[in-house]
C-alpha positions in Angstrom: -27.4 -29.0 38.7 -27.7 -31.1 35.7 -30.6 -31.4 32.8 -32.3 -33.9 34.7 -32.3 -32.8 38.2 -33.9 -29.0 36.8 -36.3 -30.9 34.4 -37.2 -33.0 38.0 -37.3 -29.5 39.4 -39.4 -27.7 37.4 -41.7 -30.5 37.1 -41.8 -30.9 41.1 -43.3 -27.2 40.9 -45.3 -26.9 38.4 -47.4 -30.2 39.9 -47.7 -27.8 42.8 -49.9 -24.9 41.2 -53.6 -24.8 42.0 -53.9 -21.5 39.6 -51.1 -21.0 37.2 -50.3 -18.0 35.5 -49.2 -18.0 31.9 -46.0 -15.5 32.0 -44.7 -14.4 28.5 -41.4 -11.8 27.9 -43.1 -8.7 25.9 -42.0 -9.4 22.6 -42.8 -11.5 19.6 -45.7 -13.6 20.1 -47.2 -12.1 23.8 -50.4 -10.8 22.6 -51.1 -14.2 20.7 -49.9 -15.8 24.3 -52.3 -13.4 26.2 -55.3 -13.7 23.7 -55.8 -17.7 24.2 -54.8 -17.7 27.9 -57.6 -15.4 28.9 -59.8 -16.9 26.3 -59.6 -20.0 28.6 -59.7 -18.7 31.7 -55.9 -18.7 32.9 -54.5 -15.5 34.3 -51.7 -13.9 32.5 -48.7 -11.6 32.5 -46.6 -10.0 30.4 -42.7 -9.3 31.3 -42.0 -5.9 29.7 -38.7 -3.8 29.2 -38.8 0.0 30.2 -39.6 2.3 27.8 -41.2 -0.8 25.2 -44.4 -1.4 27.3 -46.8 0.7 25.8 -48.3 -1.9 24.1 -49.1 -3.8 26.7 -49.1 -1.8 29.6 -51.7 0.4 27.4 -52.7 -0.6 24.2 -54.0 -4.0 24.7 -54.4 -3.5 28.9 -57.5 -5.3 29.7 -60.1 -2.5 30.6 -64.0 -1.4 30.6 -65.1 -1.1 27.3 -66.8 2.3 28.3 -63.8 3.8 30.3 -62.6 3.3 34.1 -65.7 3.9 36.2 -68.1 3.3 33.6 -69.8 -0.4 34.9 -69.9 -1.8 31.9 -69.4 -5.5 32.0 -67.8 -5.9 28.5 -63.8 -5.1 28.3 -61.2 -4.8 26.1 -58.1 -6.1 25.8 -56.0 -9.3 26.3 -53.2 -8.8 28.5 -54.4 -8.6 32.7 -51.0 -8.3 34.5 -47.6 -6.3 33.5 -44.1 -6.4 35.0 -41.6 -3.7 33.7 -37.8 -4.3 34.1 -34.9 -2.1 33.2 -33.8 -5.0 30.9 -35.4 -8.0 29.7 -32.2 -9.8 31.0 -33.2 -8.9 34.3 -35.9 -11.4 34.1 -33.1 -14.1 36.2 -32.6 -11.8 39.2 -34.5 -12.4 41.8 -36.8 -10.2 42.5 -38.2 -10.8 38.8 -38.3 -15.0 39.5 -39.4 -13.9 42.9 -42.9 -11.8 41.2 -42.9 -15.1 38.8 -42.6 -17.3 41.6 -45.7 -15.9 43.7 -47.9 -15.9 40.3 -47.6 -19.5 39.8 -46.4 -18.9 36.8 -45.7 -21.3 33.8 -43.5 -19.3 31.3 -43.5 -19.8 27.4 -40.6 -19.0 25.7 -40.3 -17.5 22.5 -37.6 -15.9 20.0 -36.7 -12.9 21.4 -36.7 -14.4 25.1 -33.9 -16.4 23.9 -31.8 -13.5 22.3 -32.3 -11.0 25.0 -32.1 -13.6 28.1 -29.5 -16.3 26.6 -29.0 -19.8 26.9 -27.3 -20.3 29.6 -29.2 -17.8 32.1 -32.0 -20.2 30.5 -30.6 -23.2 31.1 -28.7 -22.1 34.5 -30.6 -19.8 36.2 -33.9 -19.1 35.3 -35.9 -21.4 37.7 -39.7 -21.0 36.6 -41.5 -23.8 34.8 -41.2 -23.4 31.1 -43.8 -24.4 29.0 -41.6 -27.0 26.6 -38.5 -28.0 26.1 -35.8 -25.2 27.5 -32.7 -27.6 26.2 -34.4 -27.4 22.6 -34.1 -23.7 22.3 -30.2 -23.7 22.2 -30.5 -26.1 19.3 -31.7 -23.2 16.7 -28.4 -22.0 16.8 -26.0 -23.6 13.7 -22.8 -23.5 15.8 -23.8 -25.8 18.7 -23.6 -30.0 18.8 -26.5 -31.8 17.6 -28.1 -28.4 16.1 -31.3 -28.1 14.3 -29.6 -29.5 11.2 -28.2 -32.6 13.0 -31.7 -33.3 13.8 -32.9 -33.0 10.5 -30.3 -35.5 9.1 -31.0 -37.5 12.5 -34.7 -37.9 11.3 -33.9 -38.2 7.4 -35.8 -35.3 6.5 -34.0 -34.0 3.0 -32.7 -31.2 3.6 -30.7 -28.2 1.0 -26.6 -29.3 -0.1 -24.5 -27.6 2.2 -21.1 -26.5 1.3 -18.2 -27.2 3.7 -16.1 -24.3 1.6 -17.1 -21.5 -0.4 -14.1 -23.2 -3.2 -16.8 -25.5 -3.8 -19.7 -24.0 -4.8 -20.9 -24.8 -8.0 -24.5 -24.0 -8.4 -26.7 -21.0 -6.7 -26.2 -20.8 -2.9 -27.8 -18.5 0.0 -24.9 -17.6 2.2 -26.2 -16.8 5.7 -23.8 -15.1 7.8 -24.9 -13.5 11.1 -25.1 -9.8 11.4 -21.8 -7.7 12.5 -24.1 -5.8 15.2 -26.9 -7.7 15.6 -25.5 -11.2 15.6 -29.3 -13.0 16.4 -30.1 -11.8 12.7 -28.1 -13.2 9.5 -27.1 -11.5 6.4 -28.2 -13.3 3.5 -26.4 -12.8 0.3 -25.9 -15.1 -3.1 -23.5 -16.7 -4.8 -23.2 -19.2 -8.2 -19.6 -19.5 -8.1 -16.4 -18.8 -5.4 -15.9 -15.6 -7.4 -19.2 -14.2 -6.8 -18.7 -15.6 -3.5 -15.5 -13.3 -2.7 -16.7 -10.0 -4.8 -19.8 -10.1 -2.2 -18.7 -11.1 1.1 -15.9 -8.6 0.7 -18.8 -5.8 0.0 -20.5 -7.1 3.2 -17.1 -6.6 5.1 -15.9 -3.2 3.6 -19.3 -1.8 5.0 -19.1 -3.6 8.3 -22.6 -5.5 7.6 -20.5 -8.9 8.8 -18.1 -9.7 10.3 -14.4 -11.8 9.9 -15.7 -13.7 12.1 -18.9 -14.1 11.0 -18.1 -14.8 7.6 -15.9 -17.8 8.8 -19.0 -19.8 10.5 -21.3 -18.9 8.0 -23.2 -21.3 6.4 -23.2 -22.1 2.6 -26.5 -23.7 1.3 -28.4 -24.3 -1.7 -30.7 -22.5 -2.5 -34.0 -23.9 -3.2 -35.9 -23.3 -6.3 -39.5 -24.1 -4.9 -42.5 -22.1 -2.9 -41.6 -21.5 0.8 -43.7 -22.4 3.6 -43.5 -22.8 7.5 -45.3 -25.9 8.6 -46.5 -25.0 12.5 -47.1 -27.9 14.5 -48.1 -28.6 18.0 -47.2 -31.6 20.1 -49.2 -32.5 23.0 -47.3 -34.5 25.8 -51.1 -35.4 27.4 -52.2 -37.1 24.2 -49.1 -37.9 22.1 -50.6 -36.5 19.0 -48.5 -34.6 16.3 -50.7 -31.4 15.3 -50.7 -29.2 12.6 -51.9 -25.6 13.9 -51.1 -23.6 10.6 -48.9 -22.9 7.9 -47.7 -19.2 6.7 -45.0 -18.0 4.6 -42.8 -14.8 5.3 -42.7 -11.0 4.5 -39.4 -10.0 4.4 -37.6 -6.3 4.2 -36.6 -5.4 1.8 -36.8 -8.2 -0.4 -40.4 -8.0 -0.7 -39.8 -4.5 -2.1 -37.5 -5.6 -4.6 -39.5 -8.8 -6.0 -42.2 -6.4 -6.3 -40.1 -4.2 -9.1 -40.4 -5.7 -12.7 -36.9 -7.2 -14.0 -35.8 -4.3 -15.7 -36.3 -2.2 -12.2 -34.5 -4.5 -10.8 -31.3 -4.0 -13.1 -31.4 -0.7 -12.5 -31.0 -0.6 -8.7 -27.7 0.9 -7.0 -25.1 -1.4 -6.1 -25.5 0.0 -2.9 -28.8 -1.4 -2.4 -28.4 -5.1 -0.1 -31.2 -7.5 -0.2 -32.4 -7.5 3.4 -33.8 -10.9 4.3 -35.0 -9.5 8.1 -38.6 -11.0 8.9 -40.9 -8.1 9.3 -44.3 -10.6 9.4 -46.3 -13.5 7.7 -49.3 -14.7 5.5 -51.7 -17.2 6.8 -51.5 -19.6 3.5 -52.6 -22.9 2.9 -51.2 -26.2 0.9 -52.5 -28.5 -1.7 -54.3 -31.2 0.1 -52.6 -33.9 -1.8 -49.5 -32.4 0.2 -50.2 -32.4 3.4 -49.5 -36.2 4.2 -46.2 -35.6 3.3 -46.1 -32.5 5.8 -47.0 -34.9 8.6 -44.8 -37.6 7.6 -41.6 -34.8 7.8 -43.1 -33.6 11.2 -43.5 -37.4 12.6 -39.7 -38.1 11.7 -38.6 -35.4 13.2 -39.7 -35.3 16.5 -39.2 -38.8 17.1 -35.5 -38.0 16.4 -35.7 -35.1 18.9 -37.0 -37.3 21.6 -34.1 -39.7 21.3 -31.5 -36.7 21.2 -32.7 -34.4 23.2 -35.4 -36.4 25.9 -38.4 -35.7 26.6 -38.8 -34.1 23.1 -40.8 -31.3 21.4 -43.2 -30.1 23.7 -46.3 -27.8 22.4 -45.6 -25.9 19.4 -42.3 -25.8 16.9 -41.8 -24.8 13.0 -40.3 -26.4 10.1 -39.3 -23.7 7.7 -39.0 -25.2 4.0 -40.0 -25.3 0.4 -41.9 -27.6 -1.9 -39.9 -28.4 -4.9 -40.0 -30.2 -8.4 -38.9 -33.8 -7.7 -39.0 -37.3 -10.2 -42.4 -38.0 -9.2 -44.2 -35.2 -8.2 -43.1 -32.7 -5.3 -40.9 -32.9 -2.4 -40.5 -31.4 1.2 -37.0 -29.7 2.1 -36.3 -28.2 5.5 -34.0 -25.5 5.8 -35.0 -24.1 9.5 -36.2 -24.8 12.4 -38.3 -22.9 15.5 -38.5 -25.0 18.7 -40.7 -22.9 20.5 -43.7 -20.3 19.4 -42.9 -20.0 15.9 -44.2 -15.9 16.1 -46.9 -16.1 13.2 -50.8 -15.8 15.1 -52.0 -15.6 11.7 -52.1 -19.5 11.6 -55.3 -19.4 13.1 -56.4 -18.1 9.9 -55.4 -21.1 8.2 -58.3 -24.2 7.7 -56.2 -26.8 9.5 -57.5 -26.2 13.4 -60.9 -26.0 12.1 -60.5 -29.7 10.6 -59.6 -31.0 14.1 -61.3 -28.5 16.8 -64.1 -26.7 14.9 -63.1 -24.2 15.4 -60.0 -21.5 14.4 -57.6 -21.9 17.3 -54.3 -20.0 17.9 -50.6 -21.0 18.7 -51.3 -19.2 22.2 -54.9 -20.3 22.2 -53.8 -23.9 21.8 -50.8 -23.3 24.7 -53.6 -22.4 27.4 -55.8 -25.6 26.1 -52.6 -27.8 27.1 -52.2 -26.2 30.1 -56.0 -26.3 31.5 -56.0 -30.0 30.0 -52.6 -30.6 32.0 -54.0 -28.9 35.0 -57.6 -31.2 35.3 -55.5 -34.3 34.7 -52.8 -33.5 37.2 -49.9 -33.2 34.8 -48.5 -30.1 34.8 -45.2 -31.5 35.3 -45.2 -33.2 32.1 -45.4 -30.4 29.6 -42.6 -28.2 31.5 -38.8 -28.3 31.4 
């Protein structure tokens, strides 16, 4: 079955539901997911893997404030429903889709669904409505056509040098390589020259931190001298509107260990010691105002570039991962990453820029069930699934 005829599919389904249930793998952004859906009314459930459902299955269960048995009208908690595999891969058998199937559910993808599940068990056999763009998710990756970076260039969003070889470098570079082991996570190291570039990737290989392999597709970039931010957007299919929902910027292991050290700390660390670039969590921040027209303008070319590539477009929420440089006149915008899906930072509610359009501080997930009920009273579910 091709793109279309599943995107049909899906659609054809989800204009069925007269009470859909927003389903959400238990990982990465689920409580965020679970918080806005029951905010709003929508009934949700949480896909969990064996032995890592505590925290949903327990900690945030939705139950009496006062204890089973105790009548009291007030509860706590966020998540209403649970369903525990063996795997989270199993999610594609049957009997998973099945439970899925009989909830009405509308399922929103986020980063670890795509690790654990795949792409093509996405694409190819996982036949519940997906809240956004399943084709998009694939696109993250650097070694697929028409990849997040194709878009960017698509949509003429400038974007960090790349080097084809690591013979050419000739200024400071990030190297990202994926992970020998865990090949969803990339191993960052630096380099100023094709020396530095050797003495470190054969370091990285000796201990088995990359691999061959690995090292072969990685990709050489520069590296930007300028504050990092990631710009969190949300675009609505019922209205047409481009959305800003939040911006944050990253806390990393154990980098953020080591740029807490004074210089001369620093020096004095093993050679043993790697800088670890893994994302452990995020700060809510917020940009100069002057700024933020530029933010939109970068978010606007974009996704009409990923509506022409990869049809119908974003849908709901995505990330442009970046930094805010010196330029000629003033300061510019550079993209270096991209999140089609929930971007994994709930802290973005923190951030003034859903207040300046709702009122109010609204969520990634909060703003997910708002798109839904909305799509639900106008008789469009079909329209923000794939």
């Amino acid at each position: 079955m091709g793109q279309a005829s599943i995107s049909e599919n899906m659609a054809h389904r989800a204009s069925a539901f007269s009470k859909p249930t927003v389903a959400v793998l238990g990982s990465h952004s689920a409580l965020d997911i679970c918080s806005g859906s029951r905010k709003h009314g929508l009934p949700n459930l949480v896909v969990c893997q064996l032995g890592r459902d505590k925290l949903y299955s327990k900690n945030y269960k939705v139950h009496p404030a006062g204890g089973a048995g105790s009548g009291s009208d007030t509860t706590f908690g966020c998540v209403e429903d649970v369903l525990v595999l063996d795997k989270f891969s199993d999610i594609v058998k049957k009997p998973a889709q099945d439970a899925l199937f009989k909830r009405q559910a509308i399922f929103v993808p986020h980063r670890s669904f795509s690790v654990y599940v795949g792409y093509d068990r996405i694409e190819k056999e996982f036949e519940v409505p997906i809240f956004g763009n399943r084709w998009l998710l694939r696109a993250e990756e650097r070694n697929t056509p028409k990849n997040q970076h194709y878009l960017l260039q698509k949509a003429g969003v400038r974007v960090p040098k790349t080097y084809a070889k690591p013979e050419d470098i000739d200024s400071l570079c990030i190297i990202k390589a994926p992970e020998a082991q865990r090949s969803y996570e990339r191993a960052f190291f630096f380099a100023s020259n094709y020396e530095e570039y050797r003495k470190e990737s054969q370091r990285l290989l000796d201990s088995g931190i990359i691999s061959p392999e690995g090292l072969k597709g990685a990709l050489i970039e520069e590296f930007v001298l300028g504050a990092q931010f990631n710009f969190n957007f949300f675009l609505s299919p019922l209205s047409g509107e481009l959305e800003l929902i939040g911006i944050d910027t990253r806390r990393q292991t154990n980098l953020d260990g080591v740029l807490r050290l004074p210089a001369r700390e620093q020096l004095k660390l093993p050679a043993s010691v790697r800088i670890n670039n893994i994302e452990t969590g995020h700060i809510a921040c917020t940009l100069r105002e002057s700024l933020l027209e530029q933010v939109f303008e970068v978010g606007e070319k974009f996704v009409k570039a990923v509506q022409k590539e990869y049809s119908p477009g974003p849908i709901g929420p995505f990330a442009l991962q970046g930094a805010i440089a010196p330029a000629e006149k003033g300061e510019e915008i550079l993209i270096f990453d991209v999140s089609f899906r929930v971007p994994g930072s709930p802290g973005t509610r923190f951030t003034p820029y859903p207040a300046y359009l709702y009122g109010q501080s609204v969520s990634v997930g909060e703003r997910i069930a708002m798109e839904i009920k909305e799509a639900q009273k106008q008789k469009r579910l079909g329209d923000i699934v794939t």
